[in-house]
VOGU-3710 file (C-alpha; in Angstrom, 3 decimals, decimal comma):
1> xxxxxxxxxx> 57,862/-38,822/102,316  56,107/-37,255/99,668  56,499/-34,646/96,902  53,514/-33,255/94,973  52,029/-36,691/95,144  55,679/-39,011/94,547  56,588/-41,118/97,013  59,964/-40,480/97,016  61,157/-43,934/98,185  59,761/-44,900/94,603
11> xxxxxxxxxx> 62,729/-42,915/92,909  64,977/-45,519/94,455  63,381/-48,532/93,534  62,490/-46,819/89,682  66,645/-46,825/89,463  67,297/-50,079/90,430  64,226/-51,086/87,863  65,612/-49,921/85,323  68,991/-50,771/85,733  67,770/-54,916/86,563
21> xxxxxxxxxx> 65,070/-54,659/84,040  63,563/-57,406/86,047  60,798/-57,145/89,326  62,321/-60,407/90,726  66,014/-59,248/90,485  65,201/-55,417/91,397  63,672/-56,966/94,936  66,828/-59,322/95,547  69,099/-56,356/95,081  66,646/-54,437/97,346
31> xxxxxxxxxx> 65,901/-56,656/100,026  62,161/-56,432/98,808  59,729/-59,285/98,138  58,712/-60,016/94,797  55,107/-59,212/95,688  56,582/-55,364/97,502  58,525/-54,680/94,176  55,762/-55,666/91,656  53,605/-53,159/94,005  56,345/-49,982/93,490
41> xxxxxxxxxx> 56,104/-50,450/89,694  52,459/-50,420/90,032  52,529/-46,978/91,965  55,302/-45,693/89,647  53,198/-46,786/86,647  49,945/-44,913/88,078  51,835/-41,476/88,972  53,520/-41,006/85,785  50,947/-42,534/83,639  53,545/-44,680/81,772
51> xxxxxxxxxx> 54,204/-48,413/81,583  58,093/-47,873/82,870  58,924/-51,865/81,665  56,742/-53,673/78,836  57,274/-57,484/78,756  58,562/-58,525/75,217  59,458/-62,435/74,904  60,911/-63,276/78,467  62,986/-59,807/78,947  61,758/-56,407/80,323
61> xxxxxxxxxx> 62,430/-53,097/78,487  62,168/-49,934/79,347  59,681/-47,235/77,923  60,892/-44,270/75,962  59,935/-42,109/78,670  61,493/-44,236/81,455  64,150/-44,201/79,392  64,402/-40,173/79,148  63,646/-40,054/82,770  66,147/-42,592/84,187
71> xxxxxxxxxx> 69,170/-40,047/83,931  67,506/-37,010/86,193  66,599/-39,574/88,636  70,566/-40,996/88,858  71,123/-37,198/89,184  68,729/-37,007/92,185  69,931/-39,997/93,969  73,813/-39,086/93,311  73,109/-35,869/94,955  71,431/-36,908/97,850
81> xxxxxxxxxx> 74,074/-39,887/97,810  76,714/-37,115/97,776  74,638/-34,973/100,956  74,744/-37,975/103,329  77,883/-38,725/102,843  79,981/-35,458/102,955  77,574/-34,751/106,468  79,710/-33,309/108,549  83,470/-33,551/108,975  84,764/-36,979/107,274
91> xxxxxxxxxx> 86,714/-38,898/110,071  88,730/-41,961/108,519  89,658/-43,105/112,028  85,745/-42,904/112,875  83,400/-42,926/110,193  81,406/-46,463/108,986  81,065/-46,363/105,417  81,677/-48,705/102,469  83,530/-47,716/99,096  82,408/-50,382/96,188
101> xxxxxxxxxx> 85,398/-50,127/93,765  85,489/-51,366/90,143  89,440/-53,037/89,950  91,061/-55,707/88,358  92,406/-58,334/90,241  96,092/-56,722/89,239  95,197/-52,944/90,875  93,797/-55,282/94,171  97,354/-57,325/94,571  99,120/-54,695/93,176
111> xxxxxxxxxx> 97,792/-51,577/95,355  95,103/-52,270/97,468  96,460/-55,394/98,738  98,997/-53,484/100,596  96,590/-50,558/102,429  94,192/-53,629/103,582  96,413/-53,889/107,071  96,538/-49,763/107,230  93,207/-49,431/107,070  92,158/-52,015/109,675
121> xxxxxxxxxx> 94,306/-50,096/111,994  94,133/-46,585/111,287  90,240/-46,616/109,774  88,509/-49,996/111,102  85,149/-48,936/110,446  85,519/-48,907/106,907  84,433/-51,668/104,092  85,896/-51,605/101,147  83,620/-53,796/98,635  85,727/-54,556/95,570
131> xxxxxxxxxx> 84,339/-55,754/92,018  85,774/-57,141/89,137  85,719/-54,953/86,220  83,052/-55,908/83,780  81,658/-54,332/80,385  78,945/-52,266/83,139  81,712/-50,700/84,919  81,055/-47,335/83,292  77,271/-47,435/83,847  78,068/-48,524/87,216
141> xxxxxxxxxx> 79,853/-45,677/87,831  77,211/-43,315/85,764  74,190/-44,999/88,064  76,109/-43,904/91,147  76,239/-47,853/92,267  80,341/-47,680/92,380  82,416/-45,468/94,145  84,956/-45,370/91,669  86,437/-47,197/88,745  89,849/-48,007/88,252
151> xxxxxxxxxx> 91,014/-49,080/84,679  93,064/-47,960/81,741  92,430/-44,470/80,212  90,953/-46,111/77,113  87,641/-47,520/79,106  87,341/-44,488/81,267  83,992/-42,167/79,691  84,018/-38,274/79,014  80,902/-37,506/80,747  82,402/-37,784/84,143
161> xxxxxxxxxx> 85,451/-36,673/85,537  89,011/-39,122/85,916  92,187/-38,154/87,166  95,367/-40,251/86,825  96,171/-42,863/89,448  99,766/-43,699/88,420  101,688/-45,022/85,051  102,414/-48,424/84,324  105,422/-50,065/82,529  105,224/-53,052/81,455
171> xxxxxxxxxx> 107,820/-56,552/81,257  108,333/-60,205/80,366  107,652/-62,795/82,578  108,485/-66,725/82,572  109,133/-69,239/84,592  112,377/-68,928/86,579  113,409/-72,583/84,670  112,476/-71,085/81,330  115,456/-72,062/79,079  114,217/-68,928/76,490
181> xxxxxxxxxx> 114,826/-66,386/79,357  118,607/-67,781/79,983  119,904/-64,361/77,811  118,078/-61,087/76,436  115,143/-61,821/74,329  115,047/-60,814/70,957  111,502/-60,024/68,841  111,862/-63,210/67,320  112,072/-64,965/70,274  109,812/-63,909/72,110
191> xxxxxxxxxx> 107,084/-63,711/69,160  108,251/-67,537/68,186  107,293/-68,405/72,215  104,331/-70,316/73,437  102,080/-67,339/75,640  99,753/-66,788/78,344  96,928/-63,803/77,416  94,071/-62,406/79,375  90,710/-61,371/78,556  88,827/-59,772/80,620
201> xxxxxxxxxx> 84,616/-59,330/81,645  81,811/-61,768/79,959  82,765/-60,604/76,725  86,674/-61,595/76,604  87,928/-57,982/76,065  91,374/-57,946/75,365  93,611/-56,490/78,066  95,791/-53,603/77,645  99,059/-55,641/76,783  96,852/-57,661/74,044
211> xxxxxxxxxx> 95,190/-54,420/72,887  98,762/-52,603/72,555  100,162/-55,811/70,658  97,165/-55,921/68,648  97,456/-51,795/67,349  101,496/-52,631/66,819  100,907/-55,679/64,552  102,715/-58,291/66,435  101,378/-61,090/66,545  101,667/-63,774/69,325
221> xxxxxxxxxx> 101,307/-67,831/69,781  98,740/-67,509/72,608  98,695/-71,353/73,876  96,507/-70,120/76,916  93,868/-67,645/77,869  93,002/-67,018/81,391  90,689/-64,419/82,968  92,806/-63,662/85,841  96,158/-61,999/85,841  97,044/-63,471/89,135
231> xxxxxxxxxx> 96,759/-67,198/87,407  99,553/-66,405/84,979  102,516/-67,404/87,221  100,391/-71,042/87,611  100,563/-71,132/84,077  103,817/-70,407/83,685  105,372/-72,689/85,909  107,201/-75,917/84,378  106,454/-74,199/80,844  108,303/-72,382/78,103
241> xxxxxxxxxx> 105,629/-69,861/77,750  106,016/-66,403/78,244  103,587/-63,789/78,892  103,328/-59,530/79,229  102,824/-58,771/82,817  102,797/-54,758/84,552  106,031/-54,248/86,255  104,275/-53,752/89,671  102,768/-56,831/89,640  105,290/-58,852/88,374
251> xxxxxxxxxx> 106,935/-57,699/91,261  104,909/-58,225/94,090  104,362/-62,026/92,456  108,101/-62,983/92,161  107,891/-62,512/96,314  105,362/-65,665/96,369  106,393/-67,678/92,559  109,200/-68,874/90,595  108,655/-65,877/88,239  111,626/-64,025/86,089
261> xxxxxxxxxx> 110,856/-61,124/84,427  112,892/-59,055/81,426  112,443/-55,975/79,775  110,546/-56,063/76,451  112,627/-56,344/73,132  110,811/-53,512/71,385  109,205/-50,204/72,999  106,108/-50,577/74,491  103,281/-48,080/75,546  103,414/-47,055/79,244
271> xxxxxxxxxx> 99,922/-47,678/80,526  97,567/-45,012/82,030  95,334/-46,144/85,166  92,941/-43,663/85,520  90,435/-43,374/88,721  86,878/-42,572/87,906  83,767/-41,582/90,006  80,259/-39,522/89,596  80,352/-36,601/89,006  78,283/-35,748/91,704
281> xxxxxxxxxx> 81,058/-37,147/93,786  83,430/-34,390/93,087  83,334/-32,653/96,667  82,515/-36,111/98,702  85,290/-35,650/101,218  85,378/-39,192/101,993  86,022/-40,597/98,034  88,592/-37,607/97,890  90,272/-39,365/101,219  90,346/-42,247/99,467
291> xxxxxxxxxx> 91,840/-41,233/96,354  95,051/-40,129/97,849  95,080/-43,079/99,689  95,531/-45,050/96,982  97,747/-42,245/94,900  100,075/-42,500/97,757  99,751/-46,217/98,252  100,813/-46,619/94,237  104,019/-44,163/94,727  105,649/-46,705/96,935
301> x> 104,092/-49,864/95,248
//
């Protein structure tokens, strides 16, 4: 289809350009050959008279102007995005769609673990696509590729709308043979101990326990770093290393691991996990749907 001239298939693929800043990866992601994709930059470069990407060294960049432009066309596609998928009534028990979520591996055991057998009963035509949190989250969310994006308040941007999913507390957690957790911890204890931290995404961001340490000025013996908050019982076990775990979590792993948990010898921030989404999403009955799914799924969690 065309509009004064535009293909408007071209929109799509101008996106997902910009966003891979690379023809070969732009055509994986799009089922395209490399040949097809090279061909819709060449149309996109002729009908706006602009280069779009310029080669410099072995990376693509975009133009200023494709630059400028690349937000009203997320706009566009978001929109129509939001059309097709409020059409009609939104039937859980019916509908085939797939929600890509941005969650850590601790929101997946910890919430979304539990509606996995719901769903497949009460809505089996949905696919819930679930990513690991990353340092593109938010532009994920801002390009319209994810649904929504679950994470602490302090990653969560101002240019699109959040609400709160739940608060989290949380505790200590050892091995159940840990000598150290025998009686109440005290600071010095349990800043003396051996622990387990996490980082988290390519660039080893510190996660909210680490962060909240780090703004309080304690200061831990971190003997091992993992990316994964489900490893930590693994590396707890046979160990005198402790580590700071959310309550809900260290919960649900005590079921399956020889895990003891104790409250924290000093106060300790409750975390915010926030849910965030397009703001073109707003009225997309099938994301709101989901959203209380999940708020009522973490009230019993």
């Amino acid at each position: 289809m065309r509009f004064r001239g535009l293909d408007l298939n071209l929109l799509g693929a101008f996106d997902v350009l910009i966003q891979e800043r690379s023809v070969s990866s732009a055509a994986r992601k799009l089922n395209l050959s490399q040949p097809a994709m090279s061909a819709a930059l060449a149309r996109l470069r002729e009908f706006f008279g602009d280069d779009i990407l310029i080669v410099h060294g072995k990376r693509m960049f975009p133009t200023s102007f494709a630059e400028r432009l690349a937000p009203q066309v997320r706009q566009i596609l978001g929109e129509v995005d939001e059309m097709l998928a409020n059409r009609g009534q939104f039937d859980p028990a019916t509908t085939h769609r797939t929600f890509r979520l941005i969650a850590s591996d601790y929101i997946v055991a910890a919430v979304i673990v539990p509606l996995i057998e719901r769903l497949s009963i009460e809505s089996p035509g949905i696919m819930l696509e679930l990513a690991a949190p990353t340092e593109r989250g938010p532009d994920e969310i801002a390009a319209g590729v994810a649904d929504l994006m679950i994470s602490p308040d302090y990653y969560i941007m101002g240019e699109h709308p959040s609400e709160l999913l739940f608060e989290e507390s949380h505790v200590v957690v050892g091995w159940q043979g840990n000598p150290l957790l025998d009686a109440p911890l005290t600071l010095q204890t349990f800043l003396g101990a051996g622990h387990v931290g996490v980082r988290i995404g390519a660039q080893r961001q510190q996660s909210f326990a680490d962060r909240a340490m780090s703004v309080m000025g304690h200061s831990r013996r971190i003997e091992v770093e993992t990316h994964s908050f489900l490893t930590i019982p693994l590396l707890l076990e046979g160990t005198q290393r402790l580590a700071l775990m959310q309550a809900r979590l260290a919960e649900r792993l005590s079921r399956q691991y020889p895990l003891q948990a104790q409250p924290l010898p000093f106060d300790f921030p409750v975390m915010r996990e926030m849910m965030q989404y397009h703001t073109t999403r707003q009225n997309d009955l099938g994301l709101t749907w989901l959203k209380s799914l999940l708020k009522r799924q973490s009230e019993v969690a």
